[in-house]
DSSP file (Angstrom, degrees, kcal/mol; ACC not computed):
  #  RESIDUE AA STRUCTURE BP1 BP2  ACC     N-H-->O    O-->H-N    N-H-->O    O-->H-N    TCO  KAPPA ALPHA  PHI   PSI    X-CA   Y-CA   Z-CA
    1    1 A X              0   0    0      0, 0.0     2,-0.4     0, 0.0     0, 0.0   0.000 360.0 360.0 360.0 122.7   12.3  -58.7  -97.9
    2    2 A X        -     0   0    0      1,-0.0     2,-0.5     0, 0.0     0, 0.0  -0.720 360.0-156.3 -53.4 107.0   12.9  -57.5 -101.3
    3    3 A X        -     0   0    0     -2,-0.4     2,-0.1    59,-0.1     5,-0.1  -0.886  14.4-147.5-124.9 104.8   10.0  -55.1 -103.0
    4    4 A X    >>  -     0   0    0     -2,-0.5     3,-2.6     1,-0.1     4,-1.0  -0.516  31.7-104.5 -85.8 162.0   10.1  -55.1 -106.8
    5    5 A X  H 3> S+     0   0    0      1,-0.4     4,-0.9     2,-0.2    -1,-0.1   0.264 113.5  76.7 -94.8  17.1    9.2  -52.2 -108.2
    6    6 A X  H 3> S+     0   0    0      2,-0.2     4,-1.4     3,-0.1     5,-0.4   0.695  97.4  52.3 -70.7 -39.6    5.9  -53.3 -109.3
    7    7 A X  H <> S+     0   0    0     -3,-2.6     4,-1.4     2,-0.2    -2,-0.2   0.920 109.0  48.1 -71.4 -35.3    4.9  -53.0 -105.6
    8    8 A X  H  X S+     0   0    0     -4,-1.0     4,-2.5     1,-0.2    -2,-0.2   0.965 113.4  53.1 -73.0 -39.2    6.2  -49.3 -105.5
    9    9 A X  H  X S+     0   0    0     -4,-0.9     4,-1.7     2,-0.2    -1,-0.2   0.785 111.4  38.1 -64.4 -28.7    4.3  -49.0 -108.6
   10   10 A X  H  X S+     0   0    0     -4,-1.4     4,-2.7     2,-0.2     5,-0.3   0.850 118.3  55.8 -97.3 -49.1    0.7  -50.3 -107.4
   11   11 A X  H  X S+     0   0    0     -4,-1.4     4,-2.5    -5,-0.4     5,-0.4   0.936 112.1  38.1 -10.3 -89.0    1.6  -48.4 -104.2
   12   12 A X  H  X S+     0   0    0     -4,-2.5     4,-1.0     1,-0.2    -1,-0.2   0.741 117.9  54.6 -50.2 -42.0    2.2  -45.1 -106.1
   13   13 A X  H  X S+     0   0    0     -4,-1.7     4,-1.2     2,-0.2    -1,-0.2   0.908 110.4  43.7 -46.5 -65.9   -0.9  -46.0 -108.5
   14   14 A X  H >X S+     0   0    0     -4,-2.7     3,-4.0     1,-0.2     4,-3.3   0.985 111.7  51.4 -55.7 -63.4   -3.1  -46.4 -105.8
   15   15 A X  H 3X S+     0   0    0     -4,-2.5     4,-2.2    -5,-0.3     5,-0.4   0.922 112.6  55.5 -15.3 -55.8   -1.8  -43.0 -103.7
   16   16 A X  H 3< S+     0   0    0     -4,-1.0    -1,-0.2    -5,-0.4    -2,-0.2   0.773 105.9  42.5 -58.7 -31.3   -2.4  -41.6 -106.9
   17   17 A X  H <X S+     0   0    0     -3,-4.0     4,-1.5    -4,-1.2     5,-0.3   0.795 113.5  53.9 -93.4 -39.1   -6.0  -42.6 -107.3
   18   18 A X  H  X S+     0   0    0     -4,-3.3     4,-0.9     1,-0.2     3,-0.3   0.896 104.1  55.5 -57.7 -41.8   -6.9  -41.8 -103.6
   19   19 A X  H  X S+     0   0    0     -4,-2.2     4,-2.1    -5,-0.4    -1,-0.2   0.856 111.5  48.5 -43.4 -48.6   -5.6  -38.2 -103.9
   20   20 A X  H  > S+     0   0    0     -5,-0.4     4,-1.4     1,-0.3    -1,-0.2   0.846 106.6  47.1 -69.8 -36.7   -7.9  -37.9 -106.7
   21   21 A X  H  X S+     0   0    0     -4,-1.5     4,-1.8    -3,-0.3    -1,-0.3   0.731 108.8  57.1 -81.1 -13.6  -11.0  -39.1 -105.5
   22   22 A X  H  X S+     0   0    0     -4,-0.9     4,-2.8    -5,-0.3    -2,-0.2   0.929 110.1  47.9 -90.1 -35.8  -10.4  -36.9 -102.3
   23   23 A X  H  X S+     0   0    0     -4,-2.1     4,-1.9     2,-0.1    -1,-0.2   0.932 109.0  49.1 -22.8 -59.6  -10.2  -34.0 -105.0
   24   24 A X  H >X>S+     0   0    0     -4,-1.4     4,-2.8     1,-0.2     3,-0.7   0.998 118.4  51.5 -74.7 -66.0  -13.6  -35.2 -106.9
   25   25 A X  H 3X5S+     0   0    0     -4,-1.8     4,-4.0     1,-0.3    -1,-0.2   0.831 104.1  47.9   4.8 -76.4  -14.9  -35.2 -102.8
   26   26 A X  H 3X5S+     0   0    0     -4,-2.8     4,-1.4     1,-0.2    -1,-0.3   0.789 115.6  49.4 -79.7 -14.4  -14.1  -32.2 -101.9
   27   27 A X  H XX5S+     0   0    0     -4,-1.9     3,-1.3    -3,-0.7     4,-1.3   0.997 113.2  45.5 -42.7 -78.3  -15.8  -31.0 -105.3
   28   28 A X  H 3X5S+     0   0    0     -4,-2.8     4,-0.6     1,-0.3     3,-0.4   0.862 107.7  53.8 -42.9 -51.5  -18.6  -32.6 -104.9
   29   29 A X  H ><<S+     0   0    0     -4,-4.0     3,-0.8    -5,-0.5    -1,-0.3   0.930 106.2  58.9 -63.0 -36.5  -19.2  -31.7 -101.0
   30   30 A X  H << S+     0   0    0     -4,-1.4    -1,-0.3    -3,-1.3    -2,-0.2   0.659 111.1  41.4 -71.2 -34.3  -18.9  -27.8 -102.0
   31   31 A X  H 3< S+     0   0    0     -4,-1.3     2,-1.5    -3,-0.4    -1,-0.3   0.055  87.6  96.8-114.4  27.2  -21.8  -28.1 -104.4
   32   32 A X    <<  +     0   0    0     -3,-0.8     6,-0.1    -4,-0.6     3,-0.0  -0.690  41.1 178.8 -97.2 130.8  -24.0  -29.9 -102.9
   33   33 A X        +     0   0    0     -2,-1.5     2,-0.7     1,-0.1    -1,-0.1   0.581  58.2 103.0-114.8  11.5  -26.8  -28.0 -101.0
   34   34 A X    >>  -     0   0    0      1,-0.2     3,-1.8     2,-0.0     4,-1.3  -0.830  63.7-154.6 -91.0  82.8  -28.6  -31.6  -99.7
   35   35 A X  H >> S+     0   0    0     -2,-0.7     4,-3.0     1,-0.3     3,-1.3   0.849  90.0  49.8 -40.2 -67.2  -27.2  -31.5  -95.8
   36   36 A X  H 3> S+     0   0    0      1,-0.3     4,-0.5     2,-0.2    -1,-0.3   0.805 111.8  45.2 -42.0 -45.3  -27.6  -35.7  -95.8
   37   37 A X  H <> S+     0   0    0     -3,-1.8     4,-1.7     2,-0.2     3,-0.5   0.840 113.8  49.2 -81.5 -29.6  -25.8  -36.2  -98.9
   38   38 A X  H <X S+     0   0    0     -3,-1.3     4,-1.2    -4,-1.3    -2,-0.2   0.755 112.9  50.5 -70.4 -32.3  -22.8  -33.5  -97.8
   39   39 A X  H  < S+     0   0    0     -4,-3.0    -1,-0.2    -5,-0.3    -2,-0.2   0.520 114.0  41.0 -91.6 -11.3  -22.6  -35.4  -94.6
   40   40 A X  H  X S+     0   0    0     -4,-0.5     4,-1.7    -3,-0.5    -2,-0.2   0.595 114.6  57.5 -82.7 -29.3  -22.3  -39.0  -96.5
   41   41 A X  H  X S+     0   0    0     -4,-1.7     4,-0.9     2,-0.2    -2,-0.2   0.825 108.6  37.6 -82.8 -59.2  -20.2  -37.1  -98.6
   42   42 A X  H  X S+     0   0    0     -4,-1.2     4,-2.9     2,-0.2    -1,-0.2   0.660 108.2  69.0 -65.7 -34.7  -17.5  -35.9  -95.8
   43   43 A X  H  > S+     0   0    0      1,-0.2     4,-1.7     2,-0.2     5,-0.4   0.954 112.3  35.3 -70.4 -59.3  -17.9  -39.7  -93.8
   44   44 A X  H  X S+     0   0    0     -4,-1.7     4,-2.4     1,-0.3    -1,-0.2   0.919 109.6  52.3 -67.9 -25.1  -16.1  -41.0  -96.9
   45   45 A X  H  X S+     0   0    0     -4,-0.9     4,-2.6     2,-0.2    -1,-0.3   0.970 110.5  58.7 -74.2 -35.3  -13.7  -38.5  -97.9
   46   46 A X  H >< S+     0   0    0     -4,-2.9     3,-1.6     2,-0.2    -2,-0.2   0.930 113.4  41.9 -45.0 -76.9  -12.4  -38.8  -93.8
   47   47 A X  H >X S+     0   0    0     -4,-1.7     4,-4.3     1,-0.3     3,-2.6   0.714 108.6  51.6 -49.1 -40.8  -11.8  -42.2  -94.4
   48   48 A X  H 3X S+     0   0    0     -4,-2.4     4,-1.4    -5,-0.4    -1,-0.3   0.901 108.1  52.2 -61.4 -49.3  -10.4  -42.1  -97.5
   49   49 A X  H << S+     0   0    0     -4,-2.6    -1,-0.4    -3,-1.6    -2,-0.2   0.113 112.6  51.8 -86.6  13.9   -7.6  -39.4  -96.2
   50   50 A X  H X> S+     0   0    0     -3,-2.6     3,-2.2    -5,-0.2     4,-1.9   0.562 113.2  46.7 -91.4 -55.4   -7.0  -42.0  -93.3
   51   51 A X  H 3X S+     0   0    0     -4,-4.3     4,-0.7     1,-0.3    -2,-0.3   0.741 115.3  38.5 -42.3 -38.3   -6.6  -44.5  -95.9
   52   52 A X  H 3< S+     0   0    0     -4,-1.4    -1,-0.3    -5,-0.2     4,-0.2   0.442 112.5  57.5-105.8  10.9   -4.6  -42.8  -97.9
   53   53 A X  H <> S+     0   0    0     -3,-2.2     4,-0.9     2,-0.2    -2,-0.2   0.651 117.0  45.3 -99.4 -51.2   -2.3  -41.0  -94.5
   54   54 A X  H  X S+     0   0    0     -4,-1.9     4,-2.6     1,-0.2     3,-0.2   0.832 109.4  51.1 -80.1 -26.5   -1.8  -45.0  -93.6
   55   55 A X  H  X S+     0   0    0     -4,-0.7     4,-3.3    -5,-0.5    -1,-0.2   0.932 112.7  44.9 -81.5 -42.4   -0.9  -45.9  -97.0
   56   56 A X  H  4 S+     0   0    0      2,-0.2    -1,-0.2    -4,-0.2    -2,-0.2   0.702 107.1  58.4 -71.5 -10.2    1.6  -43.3  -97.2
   57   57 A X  H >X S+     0   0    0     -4,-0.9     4,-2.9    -3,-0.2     3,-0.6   0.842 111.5  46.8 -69.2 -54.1    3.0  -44.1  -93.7
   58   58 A X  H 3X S+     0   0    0     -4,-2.6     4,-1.6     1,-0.2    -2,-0.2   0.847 107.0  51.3 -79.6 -22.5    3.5  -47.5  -95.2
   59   59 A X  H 3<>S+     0   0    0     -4,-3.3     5,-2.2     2,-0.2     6,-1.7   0.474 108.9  52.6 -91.1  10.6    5.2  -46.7  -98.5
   60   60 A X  H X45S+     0   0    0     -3,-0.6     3,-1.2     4,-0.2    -2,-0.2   0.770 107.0  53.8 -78.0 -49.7    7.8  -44.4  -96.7
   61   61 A X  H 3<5S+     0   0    0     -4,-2.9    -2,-0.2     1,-0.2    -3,-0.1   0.957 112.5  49.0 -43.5 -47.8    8.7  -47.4  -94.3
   62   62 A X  T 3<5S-     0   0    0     -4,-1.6    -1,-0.2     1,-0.1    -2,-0.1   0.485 110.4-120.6 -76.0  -7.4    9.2  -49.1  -97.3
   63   63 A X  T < 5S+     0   0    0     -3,-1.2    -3,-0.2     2,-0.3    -1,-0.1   0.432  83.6 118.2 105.3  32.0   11.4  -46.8  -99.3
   64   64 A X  S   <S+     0   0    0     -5,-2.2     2,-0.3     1,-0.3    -4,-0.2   0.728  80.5  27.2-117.9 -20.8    8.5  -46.9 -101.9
   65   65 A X        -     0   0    0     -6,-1.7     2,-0.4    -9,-0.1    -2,-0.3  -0.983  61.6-154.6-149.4 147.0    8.2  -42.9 -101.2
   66   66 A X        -     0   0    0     -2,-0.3     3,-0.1    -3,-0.1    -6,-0.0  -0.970  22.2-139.8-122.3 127.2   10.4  -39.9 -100.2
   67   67 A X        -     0   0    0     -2,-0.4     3,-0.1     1,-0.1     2,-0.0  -0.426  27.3 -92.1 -88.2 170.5    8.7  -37.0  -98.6
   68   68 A X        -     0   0    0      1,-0.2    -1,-0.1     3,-0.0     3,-0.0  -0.142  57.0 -94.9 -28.0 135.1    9.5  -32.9  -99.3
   69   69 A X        -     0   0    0     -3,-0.1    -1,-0.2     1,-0.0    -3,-0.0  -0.220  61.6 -87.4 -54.4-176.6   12.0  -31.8  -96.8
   70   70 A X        -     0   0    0     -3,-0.1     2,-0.3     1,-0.0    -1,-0.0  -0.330  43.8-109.3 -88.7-170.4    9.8  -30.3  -93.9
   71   71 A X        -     0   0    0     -3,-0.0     2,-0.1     4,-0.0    -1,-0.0  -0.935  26.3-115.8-130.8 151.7    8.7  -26.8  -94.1
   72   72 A X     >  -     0   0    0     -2,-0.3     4,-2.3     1,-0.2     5,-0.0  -0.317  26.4-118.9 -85.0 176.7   10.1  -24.2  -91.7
   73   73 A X  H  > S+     0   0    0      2,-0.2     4,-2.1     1,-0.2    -1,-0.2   0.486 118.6  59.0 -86.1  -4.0    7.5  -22.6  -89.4
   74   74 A X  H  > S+     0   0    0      2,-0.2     4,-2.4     3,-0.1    -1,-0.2   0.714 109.5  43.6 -83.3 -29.5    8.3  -19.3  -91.0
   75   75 A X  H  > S+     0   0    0      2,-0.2     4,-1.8     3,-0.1    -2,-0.2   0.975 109.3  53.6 -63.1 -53.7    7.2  -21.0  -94.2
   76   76 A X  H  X S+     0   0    0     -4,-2.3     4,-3.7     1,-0.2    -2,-0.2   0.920 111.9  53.5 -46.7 -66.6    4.1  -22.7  -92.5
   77   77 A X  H  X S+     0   0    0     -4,-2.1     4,-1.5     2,-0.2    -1,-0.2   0.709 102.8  50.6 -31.7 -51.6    3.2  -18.8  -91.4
   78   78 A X  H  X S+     0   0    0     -4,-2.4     4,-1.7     2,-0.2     5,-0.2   0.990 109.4  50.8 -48.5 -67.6    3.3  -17.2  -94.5
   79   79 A X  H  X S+     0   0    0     -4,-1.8     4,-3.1     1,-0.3     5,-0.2   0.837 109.1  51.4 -37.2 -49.8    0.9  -19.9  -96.0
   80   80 A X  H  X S+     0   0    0     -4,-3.7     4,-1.5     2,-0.2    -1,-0.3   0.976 114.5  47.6 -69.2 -30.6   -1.8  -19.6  -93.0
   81   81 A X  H >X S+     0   0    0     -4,-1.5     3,-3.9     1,-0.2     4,-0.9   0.851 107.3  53.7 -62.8 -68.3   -1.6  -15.9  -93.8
   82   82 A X  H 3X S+     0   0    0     -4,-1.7     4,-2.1     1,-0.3     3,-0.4   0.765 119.2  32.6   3.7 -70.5   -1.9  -16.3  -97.2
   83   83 A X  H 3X S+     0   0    0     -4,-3.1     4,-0.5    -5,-0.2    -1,-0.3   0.490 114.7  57.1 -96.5  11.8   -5.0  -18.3  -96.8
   84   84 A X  H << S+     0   0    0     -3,-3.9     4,-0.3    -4,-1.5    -2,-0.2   0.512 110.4  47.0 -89.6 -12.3   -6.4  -16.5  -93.7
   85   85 A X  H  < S+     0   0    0     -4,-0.9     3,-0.5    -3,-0.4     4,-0.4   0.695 113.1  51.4 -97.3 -49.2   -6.2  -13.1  -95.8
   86   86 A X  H >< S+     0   0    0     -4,-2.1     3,-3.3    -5,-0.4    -3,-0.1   0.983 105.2  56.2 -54.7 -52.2   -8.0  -15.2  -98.7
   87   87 A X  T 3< S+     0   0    0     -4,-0.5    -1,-0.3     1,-0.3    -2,-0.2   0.691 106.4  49.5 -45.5 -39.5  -10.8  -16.4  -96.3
   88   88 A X  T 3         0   0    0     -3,-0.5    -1,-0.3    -4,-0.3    -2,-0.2   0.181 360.0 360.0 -79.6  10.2  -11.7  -13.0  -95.3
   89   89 A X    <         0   0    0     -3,-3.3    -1,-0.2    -4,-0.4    -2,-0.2   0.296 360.0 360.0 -84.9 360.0  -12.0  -11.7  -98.5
């Protein structure tokens, strides 16, 4: 099947807009101090980051997207220290 590159484009578009809202989310959830609304808050942003984990699953099958090369585990290490140093700060 053939995929013109209007489908990689509403693909990439969408990706683009789910990434964002999961941003706006994770704002939102940080300043909120209403437990009920932080806990409605979190139900959606999960979904939405499976939605947008499946959507990227499918626009790799499709060539529509190319990931990073992976990162080595030495790389991966530095980063948790990084933010394990921050956290305790």
């Amino acid at each position: 099947m053939q995929h013109t590159m209007q489908d990689k484009d509403m693909v990439n578009d969408t990706l683009s807009m789910v990434n964002s809202s999961l941003t706006t989310y994770a704002m939102c959830i940080t300043q909120s101090s209403d437990q009920n609304l932080r806990q409605t808050l979190q139900q959606i942003r999960n979904a939405d980051e499976q939605f947008q984990y499946q959507l990227y699953q499918a626009a790799e099958q499709k060539g529509f997207y190319k990931p990073a090369q992976q990162a080595s585990q030495q790389d991966i290490q530095q980063v948790r220290s990084i933010f394990t140093a921050t956290a305790h700060v």
